[in-house]
N, C-alpha and C positions, 0 to 999 in steps of 0.2 A: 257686103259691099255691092253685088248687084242687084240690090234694091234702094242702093243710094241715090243713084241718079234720078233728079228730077222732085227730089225730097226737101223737104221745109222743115227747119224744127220748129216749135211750137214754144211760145213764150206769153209768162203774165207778171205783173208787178202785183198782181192782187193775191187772195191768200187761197189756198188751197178746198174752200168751203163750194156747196153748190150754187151759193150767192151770187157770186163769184166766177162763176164757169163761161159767160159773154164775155168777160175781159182778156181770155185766152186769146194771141193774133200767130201768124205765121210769119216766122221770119227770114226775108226772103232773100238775104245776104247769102244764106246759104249755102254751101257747093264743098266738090270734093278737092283737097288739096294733097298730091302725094297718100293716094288710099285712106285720105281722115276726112271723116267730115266737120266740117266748120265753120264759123259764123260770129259771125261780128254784133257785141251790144254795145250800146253804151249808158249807165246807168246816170239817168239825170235826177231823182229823188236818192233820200236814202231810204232803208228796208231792203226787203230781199224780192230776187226775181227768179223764179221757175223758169227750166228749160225743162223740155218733155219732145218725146219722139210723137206723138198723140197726144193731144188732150185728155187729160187723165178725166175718168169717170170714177170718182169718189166712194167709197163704199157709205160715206152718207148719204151719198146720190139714190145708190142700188137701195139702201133701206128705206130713203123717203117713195121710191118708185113701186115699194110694196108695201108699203104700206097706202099710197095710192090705190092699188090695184084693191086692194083689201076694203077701203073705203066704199069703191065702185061696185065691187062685186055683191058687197052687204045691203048696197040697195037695191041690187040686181033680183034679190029676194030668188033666186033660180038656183037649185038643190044639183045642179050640175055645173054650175059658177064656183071655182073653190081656188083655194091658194092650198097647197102642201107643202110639207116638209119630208123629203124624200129622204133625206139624213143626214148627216155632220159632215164636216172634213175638218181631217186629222186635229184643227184647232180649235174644233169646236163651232164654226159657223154652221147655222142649217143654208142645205140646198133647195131654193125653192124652187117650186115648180103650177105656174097658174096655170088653171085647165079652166077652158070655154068651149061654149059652142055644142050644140045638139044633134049635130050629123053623124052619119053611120060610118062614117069614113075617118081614121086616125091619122094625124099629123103630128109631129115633133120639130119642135122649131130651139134647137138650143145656142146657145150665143155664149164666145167670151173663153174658149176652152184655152185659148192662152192669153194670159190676162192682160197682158201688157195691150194687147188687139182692141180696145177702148173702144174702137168705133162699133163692134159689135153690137157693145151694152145701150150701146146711143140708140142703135135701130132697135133693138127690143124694146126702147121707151116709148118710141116711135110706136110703132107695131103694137104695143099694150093699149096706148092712149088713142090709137083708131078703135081696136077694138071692143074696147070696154066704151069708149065715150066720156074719156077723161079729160075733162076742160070744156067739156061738150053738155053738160048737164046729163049723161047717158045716153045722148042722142049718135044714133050711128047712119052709114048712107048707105043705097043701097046693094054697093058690093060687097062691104063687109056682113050684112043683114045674110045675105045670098050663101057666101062662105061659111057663116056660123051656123047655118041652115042644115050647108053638108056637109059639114067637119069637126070631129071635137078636137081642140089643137091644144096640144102640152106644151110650155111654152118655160126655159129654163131662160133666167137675163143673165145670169155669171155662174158660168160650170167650175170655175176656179177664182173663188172667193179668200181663199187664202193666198193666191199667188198678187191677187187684186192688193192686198193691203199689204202684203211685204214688197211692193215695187217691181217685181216677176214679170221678164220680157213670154215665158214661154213656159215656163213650171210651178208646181205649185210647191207648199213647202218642203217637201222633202225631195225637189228635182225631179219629177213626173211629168211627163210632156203628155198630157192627159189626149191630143190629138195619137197617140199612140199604143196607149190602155185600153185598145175596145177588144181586142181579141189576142189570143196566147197565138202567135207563128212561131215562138222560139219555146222548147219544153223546159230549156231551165230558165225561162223568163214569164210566169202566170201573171196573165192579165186579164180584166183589174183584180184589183186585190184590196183588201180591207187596207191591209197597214200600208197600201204604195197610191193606192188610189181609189180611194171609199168616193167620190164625187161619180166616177165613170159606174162604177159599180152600182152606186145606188140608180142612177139612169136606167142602166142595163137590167137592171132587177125591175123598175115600175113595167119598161115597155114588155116586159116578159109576160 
């Protein structure tokens, strides 16, 4: 509740695809009534219409945005340009993970650890498409040039791909709040851990 205030839901009549994703608007009816929050539609077509707390960012999205990247980097022809696959979560999705840039200095940039946080994955799309030069014909300016200069930067778009696709405000499927899997403070609570949270682990294991 005290981050309702000041909050819009988010609404589309359109269909859940990445086509699709401009027709999402915020709806500014809005407000809290008696600790609920609430909001007024009214449907003028038939079909159906999405409410969302954020703009959902699609796990079509996240696949077309690597394979983007994938695209980019193959013409990048540059042996230090790569897309990885760091490892599965529990359902079997790979974690990826793009790595640029030829600097002697290491960055990790991950996004998305609780899925429902949408906007996250938006800036990493953001963030990918300066730095590869996607929509740009490979062309970059020259802060980014400067940065890839002095950084090789690991760059994860959704650390919780399974929480993404079951509708997961903040866990993934087996209820792991992966903001909280980086390290063991409780001994009868090991963290991460293969069976609770292979997504942190596998992270934890590359930057190692």
């Amino acid at each position: 509740p005290e981050a309702w205030p000041g909050t819009t839901i988010c609404e589309t009549s359109g269909s859940l695809e990445p086509s699709d994703d401009h027709l999402w608007k915020r709806n500014l009816s809005t407000k809290i009534v008696d600790g609920k929050l609430t909001w007024q539609h009214v449907h003028t077509t038939n079909g159906s219409t999405f409410f969302s707390y954020f703009p959902p960012y699609t796990y079509n999205r996240h696949l077309k945005l690597i394979a983007d990247c994938a695209s980019s980097i193959a013409s990048e022809r540059d042996i230090n340009y790569k897309i990885e696959a760091l490892g599965q979560t529990l359902q079997g999705r790979e974690i990826e993970c793009i790595v640029v840039g030829n600097g002697d200095k290491i960055a990790w940039v991950i996004h998305r650890q609780h899925p429902g946080e949408t906007m996250a994955e938006f800036f990493a799309e953001g963030l990918l498409h300066r730095i590869l030069g996607i929509g740009k014909d490979g062309d970059l300016d020259d802060i980014t040039k400067k940065v890839l200069d002095q950084y090789r930067i690991y760059i994860v778009p959704c650390m919780c791909p399974d929480g993404a696709v079951l509708g997961h405000l903040r866990t993934n499927n087996v209820g792991a709040n992966l903001n909280r899997e980086w390290a063991t403070v409780n001994p009868e609570y090991i963290a991460p851990s293969m069976e609770r949270s292979p997504e942190v682990y596998a992270v934890l294991k590359k930057m190692d």
